[in-house]
C-alpha positions in Angstrom: -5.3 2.4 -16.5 -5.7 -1.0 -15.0 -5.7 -0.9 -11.1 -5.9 -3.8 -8.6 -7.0 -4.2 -4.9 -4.7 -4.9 -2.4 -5.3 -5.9 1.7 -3.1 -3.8 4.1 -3.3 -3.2 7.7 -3.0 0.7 8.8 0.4 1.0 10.8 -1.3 3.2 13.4 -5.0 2.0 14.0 -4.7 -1.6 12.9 -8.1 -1.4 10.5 -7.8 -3.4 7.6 -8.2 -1.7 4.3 -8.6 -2.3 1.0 -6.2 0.2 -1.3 -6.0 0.8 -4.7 -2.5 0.2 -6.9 -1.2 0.3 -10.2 0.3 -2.7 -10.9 2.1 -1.3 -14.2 4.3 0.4 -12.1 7.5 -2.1 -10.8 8.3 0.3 -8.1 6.8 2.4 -5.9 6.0 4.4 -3.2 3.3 7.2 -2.2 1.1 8.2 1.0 -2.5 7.7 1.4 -4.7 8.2 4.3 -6.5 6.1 6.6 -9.9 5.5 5.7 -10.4 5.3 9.6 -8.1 7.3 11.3 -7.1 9.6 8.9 -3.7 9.5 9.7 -0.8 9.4 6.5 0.2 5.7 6.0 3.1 5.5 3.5 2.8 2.9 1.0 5.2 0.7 -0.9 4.8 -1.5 -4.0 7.0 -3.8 -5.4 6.6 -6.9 -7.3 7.6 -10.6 -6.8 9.9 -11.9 -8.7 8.6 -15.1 -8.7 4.7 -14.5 -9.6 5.1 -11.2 -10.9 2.0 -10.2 -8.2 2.3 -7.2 -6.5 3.7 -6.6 -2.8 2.2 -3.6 -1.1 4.0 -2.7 2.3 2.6 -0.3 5.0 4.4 1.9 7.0 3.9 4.9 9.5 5.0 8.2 8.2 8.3 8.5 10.3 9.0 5.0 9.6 9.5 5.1 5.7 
């Protein structure tokens, strides 16, 4: 299984992180923890339309 790197910014302590994603997948959405503050950040991948890249949103738990 490929898997590619993407830049977010946790939702509650601000500490930039790299994640991992499968960019096979179109759509979709699971929760991984802060490497910082431990806390659950809820992540969302989708892909652009126009380049086909992948689009990896974070949110805050109660947020999602």
């Amino acid at each position: 299984m490929f898997q590619s790197e993407a830049d977010i910014a946790c939702p509650y302590c601000g500490e930039h992180l790299t994640v991992l994603i499968d960019p096979s997948e179109p759509e979709q959405e699971y929760i991984e923890d802060c490497q910082v503050c431990c806390r659950p950040i809820v992540l969302r991948v989708t892909t652009d339309p126009e380049t086909d890249e992948p689009l990896v949103m974070a949110f805050h738990e109660n947020d999602a």
